[in-house]
C-alpha positions, 0 to 999 in steps of 0.5 A: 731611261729618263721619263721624257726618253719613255714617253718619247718612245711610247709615242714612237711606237704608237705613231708606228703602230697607227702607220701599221693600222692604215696599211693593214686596213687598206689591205683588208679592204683590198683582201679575197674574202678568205683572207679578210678573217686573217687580216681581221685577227690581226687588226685586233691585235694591232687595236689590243698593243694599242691599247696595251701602251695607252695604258702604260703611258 
């Protein structure tokens, strides 16, 4: 794979991840207030793959 393929792909995933972000934010704010914890892990899951990638790119 050609750097410019890589970096391409790098910045798929992360554009997709950031449309992920949004929904999930959206249903945090939407979520019963036991379900927000869950969501909550998720978030930072989603925030620690972001920053994961960043590193790599």
């Amino acid at each position: 794979m050609t750097n410019k393929n890589y970096i391409y792909y790098i910045n798929d995933i992360k554009s997709k991840l950031s449309s992920i972000e949004t929904s999930v934010t959206e249903a945090h704010s939407l979520a019963d207030i036991s379900d927000k914890p869950e969501i909550e892990k998720l978030m930072v899951d989603i925030q620690s793959l972001k920053n994961t990638l960043n590193e790599i790119d």
